[in-house]
N, C-alpha and C positions, 0 to 999 in steps of 0.2 A: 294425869294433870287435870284438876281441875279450871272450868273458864277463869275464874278469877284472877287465875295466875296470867292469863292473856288481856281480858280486860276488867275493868272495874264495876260492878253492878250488874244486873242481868241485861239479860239480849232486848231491843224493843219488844217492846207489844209487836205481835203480828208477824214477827219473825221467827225462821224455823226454827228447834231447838232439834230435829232429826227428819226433818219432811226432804223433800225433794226437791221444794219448788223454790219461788223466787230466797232469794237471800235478807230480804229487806222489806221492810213495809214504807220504809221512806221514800221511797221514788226511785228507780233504776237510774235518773241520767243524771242524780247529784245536785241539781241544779245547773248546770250547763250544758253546752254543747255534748253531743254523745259522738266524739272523734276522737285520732291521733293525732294531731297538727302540730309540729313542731317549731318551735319559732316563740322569742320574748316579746313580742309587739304587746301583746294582749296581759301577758303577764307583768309588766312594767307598766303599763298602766294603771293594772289591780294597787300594786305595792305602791305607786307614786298616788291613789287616792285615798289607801287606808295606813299607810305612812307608819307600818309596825315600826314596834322599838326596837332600833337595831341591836342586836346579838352575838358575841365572838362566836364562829364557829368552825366549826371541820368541815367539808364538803368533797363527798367519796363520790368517784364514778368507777365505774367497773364491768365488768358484766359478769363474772361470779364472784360472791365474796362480801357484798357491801354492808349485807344486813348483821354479817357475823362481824369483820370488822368495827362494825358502830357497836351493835353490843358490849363487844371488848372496850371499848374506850368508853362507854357510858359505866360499867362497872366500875373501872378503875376513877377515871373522875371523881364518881360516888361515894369510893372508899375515900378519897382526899378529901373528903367534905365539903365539894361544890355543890352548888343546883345544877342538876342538868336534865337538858331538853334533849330529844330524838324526833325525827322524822324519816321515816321507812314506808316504801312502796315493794307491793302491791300490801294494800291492809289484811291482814287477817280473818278474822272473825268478823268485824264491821269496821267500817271507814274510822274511826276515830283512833283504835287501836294504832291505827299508823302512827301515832303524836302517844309519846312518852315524856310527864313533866318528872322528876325524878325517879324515874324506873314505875311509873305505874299512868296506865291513860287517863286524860282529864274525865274529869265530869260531864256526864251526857248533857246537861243544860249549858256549859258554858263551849262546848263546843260545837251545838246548833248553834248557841245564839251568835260565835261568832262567823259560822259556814252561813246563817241566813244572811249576817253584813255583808259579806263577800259577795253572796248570789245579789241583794239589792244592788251594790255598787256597780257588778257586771252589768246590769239591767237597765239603771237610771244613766248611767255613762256608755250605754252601748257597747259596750268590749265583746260581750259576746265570748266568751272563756269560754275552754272546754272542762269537762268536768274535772281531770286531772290537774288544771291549773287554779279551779277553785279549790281543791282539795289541799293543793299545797299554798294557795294564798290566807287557805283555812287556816292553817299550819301556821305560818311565819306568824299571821296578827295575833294566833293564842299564846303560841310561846313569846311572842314580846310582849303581852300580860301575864305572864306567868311566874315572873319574878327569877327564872333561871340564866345562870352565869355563862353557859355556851352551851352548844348546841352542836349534836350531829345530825347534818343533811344527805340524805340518799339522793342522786339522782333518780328520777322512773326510768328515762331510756335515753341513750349517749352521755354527752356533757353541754357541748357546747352552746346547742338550742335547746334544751331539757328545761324544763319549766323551772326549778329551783335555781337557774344559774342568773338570778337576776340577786343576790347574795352582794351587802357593798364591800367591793375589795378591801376597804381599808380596815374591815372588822373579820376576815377570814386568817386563822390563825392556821391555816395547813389545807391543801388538798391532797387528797388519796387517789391512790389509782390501783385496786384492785384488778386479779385477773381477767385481763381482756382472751373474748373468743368471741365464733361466729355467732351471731343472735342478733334479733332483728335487720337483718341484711336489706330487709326492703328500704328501710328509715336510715340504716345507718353506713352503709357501704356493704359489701359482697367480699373484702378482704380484712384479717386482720390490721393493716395499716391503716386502712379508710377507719377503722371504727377504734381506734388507738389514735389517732388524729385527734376526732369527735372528743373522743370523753378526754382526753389529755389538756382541751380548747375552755377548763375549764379554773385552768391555772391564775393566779393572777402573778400582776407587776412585783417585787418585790416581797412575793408570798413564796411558799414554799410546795413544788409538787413531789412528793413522796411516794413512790413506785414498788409496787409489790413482787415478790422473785413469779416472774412471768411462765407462763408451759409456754408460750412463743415467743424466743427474743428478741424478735423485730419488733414487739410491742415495746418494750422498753427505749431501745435505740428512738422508735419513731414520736413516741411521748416526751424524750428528754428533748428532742430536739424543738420540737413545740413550745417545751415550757421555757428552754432557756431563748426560745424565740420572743416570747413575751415578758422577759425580763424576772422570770422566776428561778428561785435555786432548784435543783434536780437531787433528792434524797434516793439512791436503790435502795432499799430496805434489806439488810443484809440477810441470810438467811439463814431458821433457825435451827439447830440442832436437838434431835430428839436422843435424852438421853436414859429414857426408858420408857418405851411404847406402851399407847394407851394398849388395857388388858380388854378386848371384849367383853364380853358377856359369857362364864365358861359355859351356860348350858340354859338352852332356853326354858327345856323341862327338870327339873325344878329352875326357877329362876334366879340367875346370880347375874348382878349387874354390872356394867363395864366398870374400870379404874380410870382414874387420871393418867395423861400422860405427862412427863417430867422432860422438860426442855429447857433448853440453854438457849438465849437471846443475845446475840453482841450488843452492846449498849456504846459501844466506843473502844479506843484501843486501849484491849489486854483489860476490858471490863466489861462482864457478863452479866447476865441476870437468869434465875433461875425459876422456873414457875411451873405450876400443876394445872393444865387444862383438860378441863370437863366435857371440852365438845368437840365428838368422833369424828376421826376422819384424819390421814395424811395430810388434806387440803388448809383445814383449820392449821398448820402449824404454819402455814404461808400468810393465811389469814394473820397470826399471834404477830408473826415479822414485822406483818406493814404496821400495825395496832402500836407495836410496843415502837416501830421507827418511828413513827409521828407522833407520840407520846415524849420521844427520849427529841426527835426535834426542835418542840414545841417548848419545852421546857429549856431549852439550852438558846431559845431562840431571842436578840434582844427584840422584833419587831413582836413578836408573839405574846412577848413577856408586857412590851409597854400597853398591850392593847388586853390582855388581863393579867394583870399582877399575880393574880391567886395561883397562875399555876406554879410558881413554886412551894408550894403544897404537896403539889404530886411526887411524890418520895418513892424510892425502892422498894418498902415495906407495903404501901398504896397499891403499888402494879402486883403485886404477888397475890393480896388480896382479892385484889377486886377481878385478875383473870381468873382465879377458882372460882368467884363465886359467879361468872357467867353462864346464861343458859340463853339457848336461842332456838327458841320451839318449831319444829318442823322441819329444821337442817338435822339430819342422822340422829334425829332424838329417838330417845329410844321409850314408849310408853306402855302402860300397862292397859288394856282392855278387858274389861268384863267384872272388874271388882278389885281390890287391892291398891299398891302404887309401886314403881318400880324399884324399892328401897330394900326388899328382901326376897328369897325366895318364897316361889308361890306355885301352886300348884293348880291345874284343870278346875273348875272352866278360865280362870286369869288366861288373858290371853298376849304374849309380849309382841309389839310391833314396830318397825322399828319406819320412823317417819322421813319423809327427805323430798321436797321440792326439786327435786333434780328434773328438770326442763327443756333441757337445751345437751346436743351431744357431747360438749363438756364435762357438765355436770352429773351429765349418767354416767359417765369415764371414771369420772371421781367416785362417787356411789359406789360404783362396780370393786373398784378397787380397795374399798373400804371394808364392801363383802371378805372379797379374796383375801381381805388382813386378818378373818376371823374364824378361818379354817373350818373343819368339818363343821360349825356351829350353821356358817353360811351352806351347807352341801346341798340343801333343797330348797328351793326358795318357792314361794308362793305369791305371784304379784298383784298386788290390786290397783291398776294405770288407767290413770285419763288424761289428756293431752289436751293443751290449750289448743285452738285454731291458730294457727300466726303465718302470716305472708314469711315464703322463703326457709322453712322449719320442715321438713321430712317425720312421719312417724317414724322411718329407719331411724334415722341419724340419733331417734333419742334412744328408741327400742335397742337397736342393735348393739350397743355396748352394753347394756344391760344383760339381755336374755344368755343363755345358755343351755344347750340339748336338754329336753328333759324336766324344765321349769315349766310350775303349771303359772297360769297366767288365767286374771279374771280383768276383762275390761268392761269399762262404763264409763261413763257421762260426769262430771261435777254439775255443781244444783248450778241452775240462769235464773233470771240474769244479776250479775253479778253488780250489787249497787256502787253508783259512780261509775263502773264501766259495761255500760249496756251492749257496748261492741263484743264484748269478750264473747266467742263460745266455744264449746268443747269439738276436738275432733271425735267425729261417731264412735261409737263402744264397737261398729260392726269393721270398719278400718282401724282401728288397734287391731282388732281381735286377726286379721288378714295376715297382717305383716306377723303378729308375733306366733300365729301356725307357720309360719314358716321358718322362722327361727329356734323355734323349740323342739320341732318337729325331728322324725331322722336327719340325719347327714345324708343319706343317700340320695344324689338328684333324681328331682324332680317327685320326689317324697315324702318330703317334710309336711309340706301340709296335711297331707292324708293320715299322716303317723298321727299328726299334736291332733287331730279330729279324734282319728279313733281310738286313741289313748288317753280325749278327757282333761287334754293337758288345758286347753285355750276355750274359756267361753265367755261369753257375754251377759250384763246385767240390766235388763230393762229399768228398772228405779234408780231416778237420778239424786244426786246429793247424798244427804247423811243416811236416808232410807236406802240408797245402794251400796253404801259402804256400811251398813249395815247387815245385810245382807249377806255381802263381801264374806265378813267378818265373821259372821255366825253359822257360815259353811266350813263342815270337815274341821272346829275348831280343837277334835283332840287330836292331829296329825301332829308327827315331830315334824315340821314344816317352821320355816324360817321365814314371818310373812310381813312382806316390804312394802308397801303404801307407798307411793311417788308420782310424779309426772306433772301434777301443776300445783303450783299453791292455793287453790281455788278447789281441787277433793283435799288437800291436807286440811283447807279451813272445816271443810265439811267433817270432816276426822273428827277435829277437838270440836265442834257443835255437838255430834252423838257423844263425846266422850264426855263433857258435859252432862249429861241427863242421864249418866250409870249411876 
């Protein structure tokens, strides 16, 4: 995959295209505050001085899922022949890629010029925003110059006081609620309930909250109660049937690339819908659930309908297209390294890797399982992990459902600091490397560590960023090894930066 497919134009001036170091030449703090602070005071302020054009939109909280979800609904939209806007956290490649005006990032000029109004406004009105609230105040005033017809919003983290929730209810045409699990426990509660609360809090009056088939079901129970506390209908988004499983990849050497999987959707009683999805993983068919409930919702809905007419547009034939043609880089994408692109077989030095933000021990869960879905293909894996810092987050918790005896494992660093969030950084390449000699290592106690040492399995990568995934990447690259890049979206961004400049 070339950048272009992530963003529009090349990278600033000054910015890595495979170095190590900072990410950005525009300033690490964004122009704001360099915190977490949770809370709309400051955020309402912004929107009540630059008074964007309001916009119908969807507004997803979750804590796995959201970025795929919006995807899905941004395709489809697209194939009905709407304008549409996206907004997704944490950015990619650079801050702006998080703002999609019809499937492709604005223009680098109109998207300064609208983040420096923001920054002034913070500035001459005292607000005092954090970078993440300029980032998405960025956001709302360009997509209401944008000229697009709705809009999906990601929360960054919960619902309730997450900076995007300052959306006016009477133009949100659905909220979603992707799978809730443990992650950020400092900021959002210590229990699934507490943080199914949060992101649920982000329902409105007479809106609709549409709930994704949950891995804990007290998340659903404690969200519907929420929304119909605040006077919102409660959707479960039924769950969808796979009726023939995506095909792996049969063979990494020569390369042969995965298949669609073909699923059944309930759409209503005793009427289905049938579609082909591109993007890997068990999970994504939960992800398809919620996408196509809030789709088949929204359309059926009359507040939905009077607040944009066009969506009855969105046809049968619309959802089938537009969920093929989805693609959501860095969730279990599968990419080619070293030459070629993943569309045929390819041969040494091509190198196939397969990509995945999995973060949180959820998401490693899902990952892992994804592996296991692909038999001997997955038999040796090859990890290259780096780990955000986060208050409340265990290296175990992610590692451990990952690893298995026997996995070699390379850790390192993602490149700092990461612009617009200066707080972010990596946990040490020498603490991965701890935890996963232990896990790789023999079974025998009190041995594992010494095994995965002296057998080579676990080491470390001094160069940080695209220069250590590079690195990574160009060790041992003619092993039949099955080699997984994951652990924060911040080395994935680093990934497609070198992948870029092959």
């Amino acid at each position: 995959m070339s950048l272009s497919n992530l963003v529009s134009g090349p990278l600033p001036s000054g910015s890595p295209s495979g170095s190590g170091g900072a990410q950005s030449n525009a300033g690490s703090s964004g122009g704001g505050v360099g915190k977490i602070d949770l809370g709309l005071a400051r955020m309402s302020a912004l929107i009540q001085a630059l008074s964007p054009t309001p916009i119908p939109a969807i507004h997803l909280a979750g804590t796995n899922g959201k970025g795929s979800v919006s995807a899905l609904l941004e395709s489809v939209l697209l194939a009905s022949g709407l304008r549409v806007g996206r907004y997704n956290s944490p950015h990619l490649i650079e801050p702006r890629d998080a703002i999609r005006v019809d499937g492709m990032p604005p223009p680098r000029e109109e998207y300064e010029w609208c983040k420096s109004r923001v920054i002034d406004v913070s500035k001459t009105k005292g607000i005092e925003a954090t970078t993440f609230e300029i980032a998405t105040a960025a956001a709302y005033f360009l997509l209401g110059r944008s000229g697009v017809e709705v809009m999906m919003i990601e929360c960054g983290m919960g619902g309730a006081r997450d900076a995007t929730n300052v959306l006016d209810p009477s133009m949100i045409l659905a909220s979603g609620l992707t799978a809730v699990g443990l992650d950020h426990t400092a900021f959002l509660g210590d229990t699934i309930e507490a943080i199914a609360e949060e992101k649920a809090k982000i329902a409105v009056p007479g809106g609709l909250l549409v709930i994704a088939p949950q891995p804990y079901p007290q998340a659903s129970s404690v969200a519907a109660q929420v929304a119909q506390s605040r006077g919102a209908t409660v959707i479960q988004a039924p769950r969808s049937i796979v009726l023939e499983s995506s095909k792996g990849p049969a063979s990494i050497r020569p390369w042969f690339p995965p298949q669609p999987a073909v699923i059944s959707t309930p759409l209503g009683p005793e009427r289905d819908i049938v579609t082909r999805l591109n993007l890997p993983g068990e999970h994504q068919v939960d992800n398809l659930s919620l996408a196509l409930a809030i789709l088949q919702g929204i359309r059926t809905n009359s507040r939905a309908s009077k607040i944009l007419p066009r969506l009855a547009q969105v046809s049968d034939e619309a959802i089938r297209q537009g969920v093929e043609r989805t693609r959501w880089a860095g969730r279990c994408s599968w990419e080619i390294y070293g030459g070629g692109s993943p569309g045929g077989a390819r041969s040494v030095p091509s190198l196939p890797v397969l990509v995945d933000g999995a973060h949180n021990g959820d998401s490693a869960t899902t990952l892992r399982a994804y592996l296991d879905s692909l038999g001997d293909v997955a038999g040796a894996v090859r990890w290259i992990i780096s780990l955000s810092d986060s208050k409340g987050k265990s290296v175990e918790s992610v590692l451990s459902p990952l690893l298995r005896t026997g996995d070699e494992v390379v850790a390192m660093e993602f490149g700092t600091p990461v612009e617009g969030m200066p707080w972010v950084q990596p946990v040490s390449a020498e603490e991965v490397a701890r935890v996963a000699r232990r896990l790789v290592g023999s079974a025998s106690e009190g041995g594992a560590a010494e095994a995965a040492e002296a057998g080579g399995l676990v080491r470390t990568i001094k160069q940080r960023g695209s220069e250590g995934v590079k690195e990574a990447l160009d060790a041992r690259r003619t092993e039949d090894k099955l080699v997984v890049l994951c652990g924060s979206l911040y080395l994935v961004a680093d990934f497609y930066r070198l992948l870029s400049t092959r």
